[in-house]
PQR file with spaces between the fields and no chain letter, atoms N, CA, C, O and H, PARSE charges and radii, in Angstrom:
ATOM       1  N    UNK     1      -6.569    5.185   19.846 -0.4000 1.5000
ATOM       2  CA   UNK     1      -7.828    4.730   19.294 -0.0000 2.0000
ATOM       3  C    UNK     1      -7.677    3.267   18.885  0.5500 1.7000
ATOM       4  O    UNK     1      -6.657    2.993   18.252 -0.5500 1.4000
ATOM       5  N    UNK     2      -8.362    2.492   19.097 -0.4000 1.5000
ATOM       6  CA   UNK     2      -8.131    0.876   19.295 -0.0000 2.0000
ATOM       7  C    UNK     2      -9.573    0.897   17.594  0.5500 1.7000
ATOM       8  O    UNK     2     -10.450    1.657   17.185 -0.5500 1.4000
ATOM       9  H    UNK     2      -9.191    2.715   19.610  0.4000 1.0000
ATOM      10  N    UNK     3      -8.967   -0.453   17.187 -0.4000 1.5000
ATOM      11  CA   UNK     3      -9.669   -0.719   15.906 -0.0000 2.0000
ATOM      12  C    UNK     3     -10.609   -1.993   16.189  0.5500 1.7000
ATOM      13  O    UNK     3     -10.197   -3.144   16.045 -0.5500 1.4000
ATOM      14  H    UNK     3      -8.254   -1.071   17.519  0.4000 1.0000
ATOM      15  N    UNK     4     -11.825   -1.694   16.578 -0.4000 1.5000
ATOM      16  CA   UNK     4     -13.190   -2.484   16.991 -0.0000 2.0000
ATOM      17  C    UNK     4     -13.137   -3.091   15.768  0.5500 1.7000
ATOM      18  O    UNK     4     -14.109   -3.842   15.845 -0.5500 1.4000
ATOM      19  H    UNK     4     -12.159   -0.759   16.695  0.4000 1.0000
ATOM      20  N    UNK     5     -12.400   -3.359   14.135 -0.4000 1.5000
ATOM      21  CA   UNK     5     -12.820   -4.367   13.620 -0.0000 2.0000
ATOM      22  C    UNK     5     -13.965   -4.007   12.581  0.5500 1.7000
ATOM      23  O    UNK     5     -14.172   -4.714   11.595 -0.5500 1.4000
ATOM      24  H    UNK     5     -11.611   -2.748   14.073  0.4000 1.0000
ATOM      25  N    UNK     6     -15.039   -2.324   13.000 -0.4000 1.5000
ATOM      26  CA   UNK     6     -16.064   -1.767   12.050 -0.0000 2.0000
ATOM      27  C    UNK     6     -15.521   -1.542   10.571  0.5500 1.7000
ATOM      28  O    UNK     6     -14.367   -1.264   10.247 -0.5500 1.4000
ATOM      29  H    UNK     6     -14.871   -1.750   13.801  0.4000 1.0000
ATOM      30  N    UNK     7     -16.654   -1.732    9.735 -0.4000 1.5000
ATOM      31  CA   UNK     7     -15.992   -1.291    8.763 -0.0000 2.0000
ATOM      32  C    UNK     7     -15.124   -2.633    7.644  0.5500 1.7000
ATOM      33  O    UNK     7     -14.626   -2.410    6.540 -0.5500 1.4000
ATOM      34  H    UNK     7     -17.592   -1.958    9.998  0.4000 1.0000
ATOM      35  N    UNK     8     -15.171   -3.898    8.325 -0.4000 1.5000
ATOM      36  CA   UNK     8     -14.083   -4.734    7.547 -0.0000 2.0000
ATOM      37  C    UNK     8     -15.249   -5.444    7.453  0.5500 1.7000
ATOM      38  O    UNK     8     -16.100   -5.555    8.336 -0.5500 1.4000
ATOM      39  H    UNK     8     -15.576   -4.079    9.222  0.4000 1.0000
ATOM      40  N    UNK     9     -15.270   -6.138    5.860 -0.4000 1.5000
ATOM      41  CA   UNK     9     -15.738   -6.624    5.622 -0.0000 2.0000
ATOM      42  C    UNK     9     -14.873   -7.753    4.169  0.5500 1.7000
ATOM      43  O    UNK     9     -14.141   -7.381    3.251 -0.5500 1.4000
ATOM      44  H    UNK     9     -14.578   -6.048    5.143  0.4000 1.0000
ATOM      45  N    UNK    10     -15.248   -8.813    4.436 -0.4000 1.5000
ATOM      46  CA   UNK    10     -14.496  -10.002    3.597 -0.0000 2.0000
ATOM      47  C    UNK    10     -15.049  -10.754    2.114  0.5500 1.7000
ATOM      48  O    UNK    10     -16.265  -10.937    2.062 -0.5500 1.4000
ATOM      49  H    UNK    10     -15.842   -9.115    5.181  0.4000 1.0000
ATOM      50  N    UNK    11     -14.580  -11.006    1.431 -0.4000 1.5000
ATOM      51  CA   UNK    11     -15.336  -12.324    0.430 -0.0000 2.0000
ATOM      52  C    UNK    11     -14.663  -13.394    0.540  0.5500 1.7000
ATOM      53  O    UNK    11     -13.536  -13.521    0.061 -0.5500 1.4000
ATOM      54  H    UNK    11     -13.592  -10.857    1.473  0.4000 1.0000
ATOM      55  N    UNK    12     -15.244  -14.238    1.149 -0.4000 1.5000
ATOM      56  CA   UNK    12     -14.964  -15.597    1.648 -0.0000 2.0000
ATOM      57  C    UNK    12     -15.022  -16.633    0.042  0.5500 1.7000
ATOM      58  O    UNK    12     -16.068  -16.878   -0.559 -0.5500 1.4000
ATOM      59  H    UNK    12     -16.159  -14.134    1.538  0.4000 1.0000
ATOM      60  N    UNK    13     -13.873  -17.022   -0.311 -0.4000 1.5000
ATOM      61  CA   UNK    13     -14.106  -17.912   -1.260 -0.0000 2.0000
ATOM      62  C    UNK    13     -14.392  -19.547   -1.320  0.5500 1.7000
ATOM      63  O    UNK    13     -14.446  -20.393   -2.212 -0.5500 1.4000
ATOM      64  H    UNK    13     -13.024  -16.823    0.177  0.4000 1.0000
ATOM      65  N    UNK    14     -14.521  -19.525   -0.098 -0.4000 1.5000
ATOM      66  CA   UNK    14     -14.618  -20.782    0.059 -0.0000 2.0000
ATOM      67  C    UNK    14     -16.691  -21.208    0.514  0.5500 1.7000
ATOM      68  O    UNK    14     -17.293  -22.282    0.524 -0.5500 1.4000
ATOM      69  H    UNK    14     -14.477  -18.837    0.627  0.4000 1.0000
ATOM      70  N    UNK    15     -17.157  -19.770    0.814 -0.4000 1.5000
ATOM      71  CA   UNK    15     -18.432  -20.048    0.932 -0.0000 2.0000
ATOM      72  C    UNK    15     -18.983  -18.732    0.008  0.5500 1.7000
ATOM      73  O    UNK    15     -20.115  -18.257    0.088 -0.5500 1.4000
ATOM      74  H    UNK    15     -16.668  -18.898    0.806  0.4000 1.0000
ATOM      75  N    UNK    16     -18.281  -18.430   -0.572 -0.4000 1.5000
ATOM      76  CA   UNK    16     -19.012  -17.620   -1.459 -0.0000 2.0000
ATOM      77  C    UNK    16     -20.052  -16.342   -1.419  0.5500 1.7000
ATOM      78  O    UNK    16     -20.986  -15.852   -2.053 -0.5500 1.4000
ATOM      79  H    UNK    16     -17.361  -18.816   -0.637  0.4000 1.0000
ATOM      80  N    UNK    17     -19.188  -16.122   -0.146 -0.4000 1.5000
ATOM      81  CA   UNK    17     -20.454  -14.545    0.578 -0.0000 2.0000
ATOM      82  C    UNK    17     -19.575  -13.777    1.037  0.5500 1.7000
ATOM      83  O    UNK    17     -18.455  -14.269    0.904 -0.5500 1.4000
ATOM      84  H    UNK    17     -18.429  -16.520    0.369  0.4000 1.0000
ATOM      85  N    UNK    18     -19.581  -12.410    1.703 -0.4000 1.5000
ATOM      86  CA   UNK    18     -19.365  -11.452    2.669 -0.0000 2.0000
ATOM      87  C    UNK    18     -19.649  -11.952    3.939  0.5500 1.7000
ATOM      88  O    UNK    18     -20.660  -12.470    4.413 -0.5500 1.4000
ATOM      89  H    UNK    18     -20.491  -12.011    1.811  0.4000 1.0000
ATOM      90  N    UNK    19     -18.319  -11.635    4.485 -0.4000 1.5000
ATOM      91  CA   UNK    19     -18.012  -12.245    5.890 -0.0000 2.0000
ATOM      92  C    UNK    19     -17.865  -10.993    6.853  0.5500 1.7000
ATOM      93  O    UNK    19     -17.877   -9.941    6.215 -0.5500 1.4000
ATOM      94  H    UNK    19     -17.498  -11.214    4.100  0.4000 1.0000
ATOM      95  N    UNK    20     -17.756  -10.865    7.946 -0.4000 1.5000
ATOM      96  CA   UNK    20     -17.328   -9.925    8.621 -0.0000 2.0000
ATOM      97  C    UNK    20     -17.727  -10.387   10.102  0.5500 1.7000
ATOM      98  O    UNK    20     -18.465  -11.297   10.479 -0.5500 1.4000
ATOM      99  H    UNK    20     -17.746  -11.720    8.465  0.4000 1.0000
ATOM     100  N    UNK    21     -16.863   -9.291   10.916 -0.4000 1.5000
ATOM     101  CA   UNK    21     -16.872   -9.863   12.739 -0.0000 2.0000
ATOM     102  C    UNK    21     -16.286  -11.366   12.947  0.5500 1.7000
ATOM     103  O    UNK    21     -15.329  -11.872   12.360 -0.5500 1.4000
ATOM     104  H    UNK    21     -16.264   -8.551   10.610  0.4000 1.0000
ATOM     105  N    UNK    22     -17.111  -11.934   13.931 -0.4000 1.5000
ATOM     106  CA   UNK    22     -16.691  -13.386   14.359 -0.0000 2.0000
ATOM     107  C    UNK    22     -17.208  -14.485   13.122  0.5500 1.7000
ATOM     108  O    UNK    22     -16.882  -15.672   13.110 -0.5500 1.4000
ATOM     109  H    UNK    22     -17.888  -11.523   14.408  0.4000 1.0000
ATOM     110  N    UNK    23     -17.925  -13.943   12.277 -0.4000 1.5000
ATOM     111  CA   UNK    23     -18.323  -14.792   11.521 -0.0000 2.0000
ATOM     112  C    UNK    23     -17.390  -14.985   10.027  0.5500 1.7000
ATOM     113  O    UNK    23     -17.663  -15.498    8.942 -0.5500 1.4000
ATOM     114  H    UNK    23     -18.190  -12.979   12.286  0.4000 1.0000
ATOM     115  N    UNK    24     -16.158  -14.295   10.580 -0.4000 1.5000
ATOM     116  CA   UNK    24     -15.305  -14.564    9.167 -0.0000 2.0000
ATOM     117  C    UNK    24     -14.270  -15.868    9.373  0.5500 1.7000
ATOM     118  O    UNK    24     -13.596  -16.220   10.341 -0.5500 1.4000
ATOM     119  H    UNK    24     -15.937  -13.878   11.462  0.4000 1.0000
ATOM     120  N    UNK    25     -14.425  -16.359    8.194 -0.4000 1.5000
ATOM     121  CA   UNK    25     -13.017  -17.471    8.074 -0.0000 2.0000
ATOM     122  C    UNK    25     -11.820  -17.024    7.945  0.5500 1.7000
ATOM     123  O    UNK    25     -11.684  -15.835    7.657 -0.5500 1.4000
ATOM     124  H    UNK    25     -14.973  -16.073    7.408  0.4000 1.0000
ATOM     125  N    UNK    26     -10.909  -17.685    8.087 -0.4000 1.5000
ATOM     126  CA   UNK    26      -9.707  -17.932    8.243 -0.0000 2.0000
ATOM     127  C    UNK    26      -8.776  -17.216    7.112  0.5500 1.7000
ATOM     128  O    UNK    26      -8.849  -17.712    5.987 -0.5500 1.4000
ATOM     129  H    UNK    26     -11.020  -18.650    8.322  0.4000 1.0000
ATOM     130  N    UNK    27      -8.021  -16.247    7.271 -0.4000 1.5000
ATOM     131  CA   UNK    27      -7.389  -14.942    5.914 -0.0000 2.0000
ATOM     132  C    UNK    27      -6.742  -15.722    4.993  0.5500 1.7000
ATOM     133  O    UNK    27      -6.057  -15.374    4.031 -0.5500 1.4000
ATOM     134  H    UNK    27      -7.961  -15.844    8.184  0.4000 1.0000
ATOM     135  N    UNK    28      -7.119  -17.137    5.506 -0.4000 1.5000
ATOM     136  CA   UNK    28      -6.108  -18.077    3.681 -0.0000 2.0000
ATOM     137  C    UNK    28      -7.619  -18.109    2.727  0.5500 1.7000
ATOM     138  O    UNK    28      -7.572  -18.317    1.515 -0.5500 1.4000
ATOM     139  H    UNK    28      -7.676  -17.420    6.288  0.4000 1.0000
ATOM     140  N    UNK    29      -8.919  -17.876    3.453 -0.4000 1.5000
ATOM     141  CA   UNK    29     -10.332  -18.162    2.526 -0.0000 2.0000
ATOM     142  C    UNK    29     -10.998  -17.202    2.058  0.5500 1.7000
ATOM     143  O    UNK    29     -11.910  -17.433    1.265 -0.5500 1.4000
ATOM     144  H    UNK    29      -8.957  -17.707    4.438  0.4000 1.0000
ATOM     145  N    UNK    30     -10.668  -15.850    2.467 -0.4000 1.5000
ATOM     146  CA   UNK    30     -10.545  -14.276    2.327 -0.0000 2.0000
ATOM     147  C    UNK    30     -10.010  -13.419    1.509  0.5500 1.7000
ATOM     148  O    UNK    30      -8.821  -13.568    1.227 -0.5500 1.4000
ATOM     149  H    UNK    30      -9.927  -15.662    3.111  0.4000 1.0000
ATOM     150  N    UNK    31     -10.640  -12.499    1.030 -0.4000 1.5000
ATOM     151  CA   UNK    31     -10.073  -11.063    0.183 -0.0000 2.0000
ATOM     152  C    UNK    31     -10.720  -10.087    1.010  0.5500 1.7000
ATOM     153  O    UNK    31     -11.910   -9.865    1.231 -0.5500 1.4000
ATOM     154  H    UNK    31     -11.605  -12.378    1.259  0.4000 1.0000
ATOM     155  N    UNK    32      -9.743   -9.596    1.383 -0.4000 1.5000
ATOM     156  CA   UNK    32      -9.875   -8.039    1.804 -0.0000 2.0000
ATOM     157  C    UNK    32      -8.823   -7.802    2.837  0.5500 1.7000
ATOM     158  O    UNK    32      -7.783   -8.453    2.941 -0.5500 1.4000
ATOM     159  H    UNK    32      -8.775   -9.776    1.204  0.4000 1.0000
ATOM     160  N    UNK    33      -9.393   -6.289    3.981 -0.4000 1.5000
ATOM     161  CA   UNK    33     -10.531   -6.334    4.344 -0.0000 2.0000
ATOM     162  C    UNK    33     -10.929   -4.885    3.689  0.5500 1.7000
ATOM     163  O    UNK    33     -10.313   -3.819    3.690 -0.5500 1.4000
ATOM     164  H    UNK    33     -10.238   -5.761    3.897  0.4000 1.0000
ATOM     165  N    UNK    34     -12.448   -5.328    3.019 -0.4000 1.5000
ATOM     166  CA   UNK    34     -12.931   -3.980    2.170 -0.0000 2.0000
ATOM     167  C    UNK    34     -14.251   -3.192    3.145  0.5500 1.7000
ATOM     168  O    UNK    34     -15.124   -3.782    3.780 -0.5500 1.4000
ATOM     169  H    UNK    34     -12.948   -6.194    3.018  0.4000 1.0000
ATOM     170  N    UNK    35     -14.041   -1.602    3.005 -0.4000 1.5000
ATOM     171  CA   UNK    35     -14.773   -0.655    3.440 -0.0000 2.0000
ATOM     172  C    UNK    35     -16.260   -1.284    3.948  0.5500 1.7000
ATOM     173  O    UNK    35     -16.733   -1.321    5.084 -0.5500 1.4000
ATOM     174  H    UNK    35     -13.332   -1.123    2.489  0.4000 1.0000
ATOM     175  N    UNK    36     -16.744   -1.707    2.815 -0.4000 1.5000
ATOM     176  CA   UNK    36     -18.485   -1.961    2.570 -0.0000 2.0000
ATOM     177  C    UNK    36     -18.689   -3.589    2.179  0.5500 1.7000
ATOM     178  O    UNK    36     -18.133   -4.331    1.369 -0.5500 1.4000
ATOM     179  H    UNK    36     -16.360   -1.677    1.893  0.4000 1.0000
ATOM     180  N    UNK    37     -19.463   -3.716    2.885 -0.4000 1.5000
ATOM     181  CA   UNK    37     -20.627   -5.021    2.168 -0.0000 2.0000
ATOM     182  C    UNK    37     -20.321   -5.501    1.064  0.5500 1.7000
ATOM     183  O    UNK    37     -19.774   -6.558    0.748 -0.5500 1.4000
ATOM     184  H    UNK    37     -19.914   -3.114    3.543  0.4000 1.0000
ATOM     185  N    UNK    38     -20.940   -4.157    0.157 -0.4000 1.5000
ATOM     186  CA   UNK    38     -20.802   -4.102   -1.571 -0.0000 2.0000
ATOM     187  C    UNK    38     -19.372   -4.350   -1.986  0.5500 1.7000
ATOM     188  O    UNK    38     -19.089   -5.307   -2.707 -0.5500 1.4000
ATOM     189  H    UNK    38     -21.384   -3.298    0.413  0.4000 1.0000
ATOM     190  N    UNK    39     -18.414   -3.450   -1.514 -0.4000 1.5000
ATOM     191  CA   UNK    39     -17.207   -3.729   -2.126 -0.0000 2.0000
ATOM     192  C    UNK    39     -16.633   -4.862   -1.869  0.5500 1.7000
ATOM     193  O    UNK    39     -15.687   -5.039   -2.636 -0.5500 1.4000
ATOM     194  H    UNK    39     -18.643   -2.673   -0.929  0.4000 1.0000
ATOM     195  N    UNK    40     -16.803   -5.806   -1.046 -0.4000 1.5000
ATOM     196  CA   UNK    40     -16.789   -7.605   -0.516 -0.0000 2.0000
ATOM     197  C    UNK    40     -17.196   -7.718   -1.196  0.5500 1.7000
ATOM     198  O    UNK    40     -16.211   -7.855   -1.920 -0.5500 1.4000
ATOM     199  H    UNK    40     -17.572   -5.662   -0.423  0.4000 1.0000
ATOM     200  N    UNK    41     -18.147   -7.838   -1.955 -0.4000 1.5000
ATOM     201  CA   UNK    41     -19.253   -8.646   -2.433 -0.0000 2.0000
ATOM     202  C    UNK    41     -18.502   -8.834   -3.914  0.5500 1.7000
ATOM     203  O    UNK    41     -18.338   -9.914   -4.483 -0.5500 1.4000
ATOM     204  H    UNK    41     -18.947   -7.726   -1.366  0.4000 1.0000
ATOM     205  N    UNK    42     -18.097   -7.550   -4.388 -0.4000 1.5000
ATOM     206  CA   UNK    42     -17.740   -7.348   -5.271 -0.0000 2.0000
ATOM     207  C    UNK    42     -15.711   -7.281   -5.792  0.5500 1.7000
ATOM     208  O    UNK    42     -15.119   -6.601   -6.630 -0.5500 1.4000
ATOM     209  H    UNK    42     -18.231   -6.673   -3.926  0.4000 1.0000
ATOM     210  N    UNK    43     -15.202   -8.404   -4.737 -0.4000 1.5000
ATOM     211  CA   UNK    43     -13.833   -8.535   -4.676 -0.0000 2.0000
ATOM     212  C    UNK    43     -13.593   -9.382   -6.142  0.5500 1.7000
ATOM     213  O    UNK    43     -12.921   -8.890   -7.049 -0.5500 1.4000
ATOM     214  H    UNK    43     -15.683   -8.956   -4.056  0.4000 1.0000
ATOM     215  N    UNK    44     -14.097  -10.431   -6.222 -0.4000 1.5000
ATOM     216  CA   UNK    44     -13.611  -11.042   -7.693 -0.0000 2.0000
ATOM     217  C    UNK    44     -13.814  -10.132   -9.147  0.5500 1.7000
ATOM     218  O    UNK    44     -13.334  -10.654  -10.153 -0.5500 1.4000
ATOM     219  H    UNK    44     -14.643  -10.830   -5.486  0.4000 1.0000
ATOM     220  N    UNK    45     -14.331   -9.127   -9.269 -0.4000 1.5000
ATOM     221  CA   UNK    45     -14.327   -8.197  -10.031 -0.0000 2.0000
ATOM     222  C    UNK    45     -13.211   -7.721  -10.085  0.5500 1.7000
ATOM     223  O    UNK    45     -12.377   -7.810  -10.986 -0.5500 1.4000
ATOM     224  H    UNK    45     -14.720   -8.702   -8.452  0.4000 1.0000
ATOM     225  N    UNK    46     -13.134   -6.864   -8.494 -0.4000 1.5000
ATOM     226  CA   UNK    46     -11.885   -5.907   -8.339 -0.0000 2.0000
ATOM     227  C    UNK    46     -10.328   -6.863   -8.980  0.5500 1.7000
ATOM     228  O    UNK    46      -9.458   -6.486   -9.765 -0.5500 1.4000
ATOM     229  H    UNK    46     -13.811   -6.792   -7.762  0.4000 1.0000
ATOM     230  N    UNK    47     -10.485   -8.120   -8.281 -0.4000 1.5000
ATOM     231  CA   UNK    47      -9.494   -9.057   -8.795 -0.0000 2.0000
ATOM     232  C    UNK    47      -8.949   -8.786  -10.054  0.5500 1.7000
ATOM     233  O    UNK    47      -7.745   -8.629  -10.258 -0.5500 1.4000
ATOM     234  H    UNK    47     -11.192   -8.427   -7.643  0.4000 1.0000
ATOM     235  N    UNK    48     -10.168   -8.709  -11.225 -0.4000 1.5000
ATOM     236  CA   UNK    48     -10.257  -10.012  -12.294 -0.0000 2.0000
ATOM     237  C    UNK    48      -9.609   -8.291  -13.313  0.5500 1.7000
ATOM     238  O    UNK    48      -8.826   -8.410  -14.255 -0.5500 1.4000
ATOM     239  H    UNK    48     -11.146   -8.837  -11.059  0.4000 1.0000
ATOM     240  N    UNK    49     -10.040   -7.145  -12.938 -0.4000 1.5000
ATOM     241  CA   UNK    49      -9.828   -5.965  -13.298 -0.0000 2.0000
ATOM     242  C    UNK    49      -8.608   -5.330  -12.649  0.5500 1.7000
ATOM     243  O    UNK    49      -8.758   -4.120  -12.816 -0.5500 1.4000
ATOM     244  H    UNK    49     -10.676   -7.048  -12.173  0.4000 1.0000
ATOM     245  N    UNK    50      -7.614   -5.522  -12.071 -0.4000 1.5000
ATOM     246  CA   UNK    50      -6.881   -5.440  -11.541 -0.0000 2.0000
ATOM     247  C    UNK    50      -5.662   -6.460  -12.227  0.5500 1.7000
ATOM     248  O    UNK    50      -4.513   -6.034  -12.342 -0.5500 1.4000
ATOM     249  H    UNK    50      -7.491   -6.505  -11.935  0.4000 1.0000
ATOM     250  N    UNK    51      -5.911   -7.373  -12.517 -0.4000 1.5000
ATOM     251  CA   UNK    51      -5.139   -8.460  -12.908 -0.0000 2.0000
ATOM     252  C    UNK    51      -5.105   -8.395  -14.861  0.5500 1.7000
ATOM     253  O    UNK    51      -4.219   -8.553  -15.700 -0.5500 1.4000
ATOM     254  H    UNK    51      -6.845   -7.719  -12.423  0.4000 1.0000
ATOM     255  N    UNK    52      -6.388   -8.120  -14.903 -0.4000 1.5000
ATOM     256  CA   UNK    52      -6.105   -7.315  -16.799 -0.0000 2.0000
ATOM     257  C    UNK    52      -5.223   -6.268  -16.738  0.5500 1.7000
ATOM     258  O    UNK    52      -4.385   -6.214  -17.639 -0.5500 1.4000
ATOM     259  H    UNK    52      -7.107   -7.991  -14.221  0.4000 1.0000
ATOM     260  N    UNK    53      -5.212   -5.307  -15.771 -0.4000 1.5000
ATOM     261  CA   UNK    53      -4.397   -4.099  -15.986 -0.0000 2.0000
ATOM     262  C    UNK    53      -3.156   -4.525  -15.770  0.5500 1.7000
ATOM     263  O    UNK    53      -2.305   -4.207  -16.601 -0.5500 1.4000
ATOM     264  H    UNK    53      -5.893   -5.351  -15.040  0.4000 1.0000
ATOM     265  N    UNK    54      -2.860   -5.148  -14.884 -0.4000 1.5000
ATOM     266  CA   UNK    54      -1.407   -5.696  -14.647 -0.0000 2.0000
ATOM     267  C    UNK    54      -0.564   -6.130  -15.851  0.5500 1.7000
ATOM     268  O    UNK    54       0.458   -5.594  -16.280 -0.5500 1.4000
ATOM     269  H    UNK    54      -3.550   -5.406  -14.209  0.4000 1.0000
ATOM     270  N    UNK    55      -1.286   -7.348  -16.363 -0.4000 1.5000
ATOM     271  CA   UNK    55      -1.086   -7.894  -17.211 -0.0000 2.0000
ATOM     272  C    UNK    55      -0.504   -7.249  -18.610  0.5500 1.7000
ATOM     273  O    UNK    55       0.349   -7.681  -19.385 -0.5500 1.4000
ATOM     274  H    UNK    55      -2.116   -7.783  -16.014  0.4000 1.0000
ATOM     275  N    UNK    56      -1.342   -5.973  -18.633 -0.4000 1.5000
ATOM     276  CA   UNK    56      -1.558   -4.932  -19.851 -0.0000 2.0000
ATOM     277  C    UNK    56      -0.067   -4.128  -19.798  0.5500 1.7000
ATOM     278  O    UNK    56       0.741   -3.918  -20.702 -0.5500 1.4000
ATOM     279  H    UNK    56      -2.035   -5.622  -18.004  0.4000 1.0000
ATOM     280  N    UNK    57      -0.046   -3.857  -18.718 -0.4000 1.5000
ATOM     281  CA   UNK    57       1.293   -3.091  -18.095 -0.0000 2.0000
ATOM     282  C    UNK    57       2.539   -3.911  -18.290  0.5500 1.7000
ATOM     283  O    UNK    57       3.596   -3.374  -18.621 -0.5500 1.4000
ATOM     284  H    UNK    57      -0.702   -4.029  -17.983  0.4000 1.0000
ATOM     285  N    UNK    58       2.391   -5.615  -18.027 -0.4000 1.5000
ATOM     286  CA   UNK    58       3.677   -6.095  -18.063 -0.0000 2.0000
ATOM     287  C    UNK    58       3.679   -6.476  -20.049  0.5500 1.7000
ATOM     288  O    UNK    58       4.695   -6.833  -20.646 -0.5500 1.4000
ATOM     289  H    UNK    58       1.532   -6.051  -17.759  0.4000 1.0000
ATOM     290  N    UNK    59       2.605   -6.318  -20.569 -0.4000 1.5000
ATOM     291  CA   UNK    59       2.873   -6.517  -21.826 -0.0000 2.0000
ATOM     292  C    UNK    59       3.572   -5.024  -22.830  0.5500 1.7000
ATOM     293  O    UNK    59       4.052   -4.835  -23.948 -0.5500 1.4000
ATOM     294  H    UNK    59       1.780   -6.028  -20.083  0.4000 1.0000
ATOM     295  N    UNK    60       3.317   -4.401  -21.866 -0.4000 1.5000
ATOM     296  CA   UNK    60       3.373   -3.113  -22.507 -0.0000 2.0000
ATOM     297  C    UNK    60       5.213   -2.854  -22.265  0.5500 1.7000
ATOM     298  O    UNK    60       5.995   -2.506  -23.150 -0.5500 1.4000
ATOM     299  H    UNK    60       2.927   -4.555  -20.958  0.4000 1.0000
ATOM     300  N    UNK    61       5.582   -3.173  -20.681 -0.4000 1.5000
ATOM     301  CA   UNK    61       6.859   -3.430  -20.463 -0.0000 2.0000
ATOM     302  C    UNK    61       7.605   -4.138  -21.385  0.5500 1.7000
ATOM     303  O    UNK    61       8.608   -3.711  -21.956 -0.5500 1.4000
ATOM     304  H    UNK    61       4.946   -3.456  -19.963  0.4000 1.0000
ATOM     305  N    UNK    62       7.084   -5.262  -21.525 -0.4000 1.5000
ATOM     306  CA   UNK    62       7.861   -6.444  -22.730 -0.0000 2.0000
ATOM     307  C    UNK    62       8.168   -5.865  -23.933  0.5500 1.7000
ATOM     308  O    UNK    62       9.315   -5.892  -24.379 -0.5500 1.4000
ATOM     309  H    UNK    62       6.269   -5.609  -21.061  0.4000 1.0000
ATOM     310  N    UNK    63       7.047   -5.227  -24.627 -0.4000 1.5000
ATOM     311  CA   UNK    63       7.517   -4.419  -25.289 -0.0000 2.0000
ATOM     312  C    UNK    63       7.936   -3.649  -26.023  0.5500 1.7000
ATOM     313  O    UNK    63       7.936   -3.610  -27.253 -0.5500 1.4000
ATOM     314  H    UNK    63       6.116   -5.204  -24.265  0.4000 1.0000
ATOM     315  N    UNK    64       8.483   -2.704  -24.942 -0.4000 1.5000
ATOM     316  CA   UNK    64       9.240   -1.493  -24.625 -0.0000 2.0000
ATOM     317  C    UNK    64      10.734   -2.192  -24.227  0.5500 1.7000
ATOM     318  O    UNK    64      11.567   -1.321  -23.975 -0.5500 1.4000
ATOM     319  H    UNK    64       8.483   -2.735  -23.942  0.4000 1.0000
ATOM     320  N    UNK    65      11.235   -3.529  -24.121 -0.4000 1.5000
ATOM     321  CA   UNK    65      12.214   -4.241  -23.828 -0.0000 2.0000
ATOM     322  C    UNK    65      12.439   -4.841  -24.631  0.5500 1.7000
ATOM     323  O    UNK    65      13.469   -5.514  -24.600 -0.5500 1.4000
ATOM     324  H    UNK    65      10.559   -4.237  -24.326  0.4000 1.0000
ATOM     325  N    UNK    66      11.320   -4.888  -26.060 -0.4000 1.5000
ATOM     326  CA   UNK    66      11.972   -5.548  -27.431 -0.0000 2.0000
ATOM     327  C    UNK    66      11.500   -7.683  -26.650  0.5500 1.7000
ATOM     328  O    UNK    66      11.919   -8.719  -27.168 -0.5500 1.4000
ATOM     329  H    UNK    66      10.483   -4.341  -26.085  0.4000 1.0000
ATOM     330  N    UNK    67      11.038   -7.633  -26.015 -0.4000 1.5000
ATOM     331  CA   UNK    67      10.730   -9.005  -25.549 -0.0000 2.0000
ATOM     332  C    UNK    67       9.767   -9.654  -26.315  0.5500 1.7000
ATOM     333  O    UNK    67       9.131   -8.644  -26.614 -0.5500 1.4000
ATOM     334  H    UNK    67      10.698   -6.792  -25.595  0.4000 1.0000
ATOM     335  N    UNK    68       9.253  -10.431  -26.785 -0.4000 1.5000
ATOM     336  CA   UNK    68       7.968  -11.323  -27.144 -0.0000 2.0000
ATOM     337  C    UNK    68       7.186  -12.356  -25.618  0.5500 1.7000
ATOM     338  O    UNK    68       7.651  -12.941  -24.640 -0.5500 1.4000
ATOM     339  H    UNK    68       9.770  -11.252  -26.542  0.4000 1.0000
ATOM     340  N    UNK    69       6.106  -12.160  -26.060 -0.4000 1.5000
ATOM     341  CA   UNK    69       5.458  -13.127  -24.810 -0.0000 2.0000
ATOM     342  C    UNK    69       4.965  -14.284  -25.744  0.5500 1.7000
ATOM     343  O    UNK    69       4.398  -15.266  -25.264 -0.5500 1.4000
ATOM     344  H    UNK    69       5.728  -11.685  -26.854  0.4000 1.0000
């Protein structure tokens, strides 16, 4: 089964929209590739919520290691 590419869809940060097919830029100007439209659309969220939790986790590591940040 060969992958026609359906289904991928981008958030282009450099133009500030959902990209997809021939009309996407270049994967250094890109996040993804996500399921839907919406979930493109909605990549700097996923980012910005993703990157609190991280964060939360490595503070939580620190510590649990007796560390200060």
């Amino acid at each position: 089964m060969s992958d026609s590419g359906r289904g991928r869809y981008y958030w282009c940060t450099r133009h500030h929209r959902v990209e997809s097919g021939e009309d996407t830029c270049p994967a250094r100007h890109v996040l993804g590739p996500y399921a839907s439209a919406a979930d493109a659309e909605n990549a700097l969220q996923t980012v910005r919520e993703r990157n609190e939790a991280w964060e939360a986790e490595d503070a939580r590591w620190a510590e649990e290691d007796g560390e200060e940040k």
